[in-house]
KEMIMI-575719 format. One line per 4 residues: for each residue x, y, z of C-alpha. Coordinates in Angstrom, 3 decimals. Last residue first. Example, Ala and Ser with C-alpha at 12.3 -4.5 7.8 and 13.67 -1.06 7.14 Angstrom:
2
13.670 -1.060 7.140  12.300 -4.500 7.800
REM end
This chain:
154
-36.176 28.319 12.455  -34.108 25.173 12.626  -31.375 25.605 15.382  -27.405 24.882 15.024
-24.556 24.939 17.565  -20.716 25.123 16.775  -18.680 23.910 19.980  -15.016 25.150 19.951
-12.272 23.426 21.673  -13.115 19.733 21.278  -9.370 18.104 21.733  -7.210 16.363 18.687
-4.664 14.050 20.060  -4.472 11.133 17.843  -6.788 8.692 20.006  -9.342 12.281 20.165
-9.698 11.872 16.191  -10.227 7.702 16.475  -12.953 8.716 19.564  -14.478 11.536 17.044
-14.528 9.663 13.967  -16.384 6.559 15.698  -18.306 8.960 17.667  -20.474 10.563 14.204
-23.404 12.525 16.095  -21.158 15.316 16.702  -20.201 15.652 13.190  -16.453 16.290 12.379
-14.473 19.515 11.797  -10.350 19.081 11.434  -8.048 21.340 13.147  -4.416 21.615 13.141
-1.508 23.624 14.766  2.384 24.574 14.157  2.154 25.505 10.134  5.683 26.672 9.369
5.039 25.476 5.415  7.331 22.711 6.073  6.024 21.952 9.332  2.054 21.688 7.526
3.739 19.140 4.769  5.313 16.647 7.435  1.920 16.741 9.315  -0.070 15.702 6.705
2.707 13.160 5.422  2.680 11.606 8.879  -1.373 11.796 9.052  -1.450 10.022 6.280
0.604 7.406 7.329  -1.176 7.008 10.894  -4.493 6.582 9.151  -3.016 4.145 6.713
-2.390 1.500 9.636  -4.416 -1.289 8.388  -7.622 -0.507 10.767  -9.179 0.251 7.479
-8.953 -1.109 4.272  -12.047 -2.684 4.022  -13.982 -0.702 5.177  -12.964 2.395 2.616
-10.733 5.021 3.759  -11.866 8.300 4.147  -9.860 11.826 5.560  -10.989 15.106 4.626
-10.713 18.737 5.649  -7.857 18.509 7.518  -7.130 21.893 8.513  -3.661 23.530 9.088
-3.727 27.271 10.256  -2.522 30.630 9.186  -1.785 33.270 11.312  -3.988 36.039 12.266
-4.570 36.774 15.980  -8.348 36.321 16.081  -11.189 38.292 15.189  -11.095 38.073 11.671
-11.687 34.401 11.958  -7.991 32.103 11.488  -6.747 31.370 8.270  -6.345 28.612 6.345
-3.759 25.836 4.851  -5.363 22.512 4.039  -5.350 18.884 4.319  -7.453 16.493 2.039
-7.219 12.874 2.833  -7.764 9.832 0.202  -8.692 6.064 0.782  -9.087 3.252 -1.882
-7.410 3.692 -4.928  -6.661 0.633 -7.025  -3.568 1.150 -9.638  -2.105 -2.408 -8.078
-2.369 -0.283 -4.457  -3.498 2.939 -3.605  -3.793 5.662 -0.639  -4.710 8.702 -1.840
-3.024 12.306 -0.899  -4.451 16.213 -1.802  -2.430 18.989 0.263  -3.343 22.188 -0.128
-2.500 25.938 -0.070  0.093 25.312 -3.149  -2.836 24.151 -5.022  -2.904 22.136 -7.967
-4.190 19.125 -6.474  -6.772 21.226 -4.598  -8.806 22.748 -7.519  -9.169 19.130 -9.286
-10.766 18.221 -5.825  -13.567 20.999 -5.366  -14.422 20.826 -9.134  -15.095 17.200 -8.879
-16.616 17.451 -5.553  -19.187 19.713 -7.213  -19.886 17.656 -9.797  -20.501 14.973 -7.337
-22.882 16.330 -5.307  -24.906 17.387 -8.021  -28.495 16.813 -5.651  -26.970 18.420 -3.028
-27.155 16.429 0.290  -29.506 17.606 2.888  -28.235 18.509 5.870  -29.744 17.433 9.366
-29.987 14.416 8.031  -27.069 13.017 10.492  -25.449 9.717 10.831  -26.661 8.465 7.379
-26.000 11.863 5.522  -22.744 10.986 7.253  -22.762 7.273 5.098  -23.742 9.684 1.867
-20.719 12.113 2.128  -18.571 9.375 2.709  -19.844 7.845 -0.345  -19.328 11.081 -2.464
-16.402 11.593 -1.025  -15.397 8.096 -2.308  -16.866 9.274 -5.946  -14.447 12.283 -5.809
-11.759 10.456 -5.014  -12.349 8.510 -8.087  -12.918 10.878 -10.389  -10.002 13.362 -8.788
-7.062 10.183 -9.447  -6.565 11.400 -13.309  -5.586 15.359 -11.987  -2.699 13.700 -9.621
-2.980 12.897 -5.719  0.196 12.801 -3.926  1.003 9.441 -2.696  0.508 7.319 0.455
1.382 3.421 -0.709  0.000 0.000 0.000
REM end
């Protein structure tokens, strides 16, 4: 198994698995409805971040077979705040199968690698309350709940 940059011929199928992630959270939580082009848009979100020197775009593949991808990202902090820029992981999925295999750990190594070279020194990554298999494997690599974001249908 190998951790490798993404290139512009991987974005259909990473696309499709965010498209599948997208659908098991939709599971979790309805509280947002998925868009009905869903994967248009990922397409366009992806192919943006493999050229992008403010992103990182990585898959995890094997025999030509791609089967997990992460996003990380360089952003800033609110207005409000002391600016300075930020690392975010936007995205991490790796299909059923494959997890519990250690790729996790090795995307997180190249994640982290990336953010020291650009002189990133924290990280955040967003996940859905209601989804506490992401949030216990987030809190097992050190991430703390800092922020709480709260939401009300009117």
């Amino acid at each position: 198994m190998q951790i490798r940059k993404a290139k512009i011929k991987d974005v259909p199928r990473i696309a499709e698995m965010a498209v599948d992630f997208n659908r098991y959270l939709d599971g979790i939580d309805r509280y947002c409805p998925l868009s009905k082009n869903l994967k248009k848009l990922f397409l366009d979100y992806f192919r943006k971040n493999v050229y992008s020197s403010k992103s990182l775009l990585l898959v995890a593949a094997e025999g030509g077979k791609i089967f997990g991808f992460a996003l990380a990202k360089i952003q800033k902090t609110p207005l409000m705040w002391d600016k300075r820029p930020y690392g975010d992981i936007s995205h991490m999925y790796i299909e059923k199968k494959y997890q519990r295999m250690g790729l996790a750990d090795k995307f997180l190594s190249q994640i982290y690698n990336w953010f020291k070279g650009k002189k990133i020194k924290e990280v955040e990554l967003t996940v859905l309350e209601k989804n506490k298999q992401a949030r216990n494997a987030w809190k097992k690599y050190g991430f703390r709940e800092y922020t709480l974001r709260l939401r009300k249908k009117i």
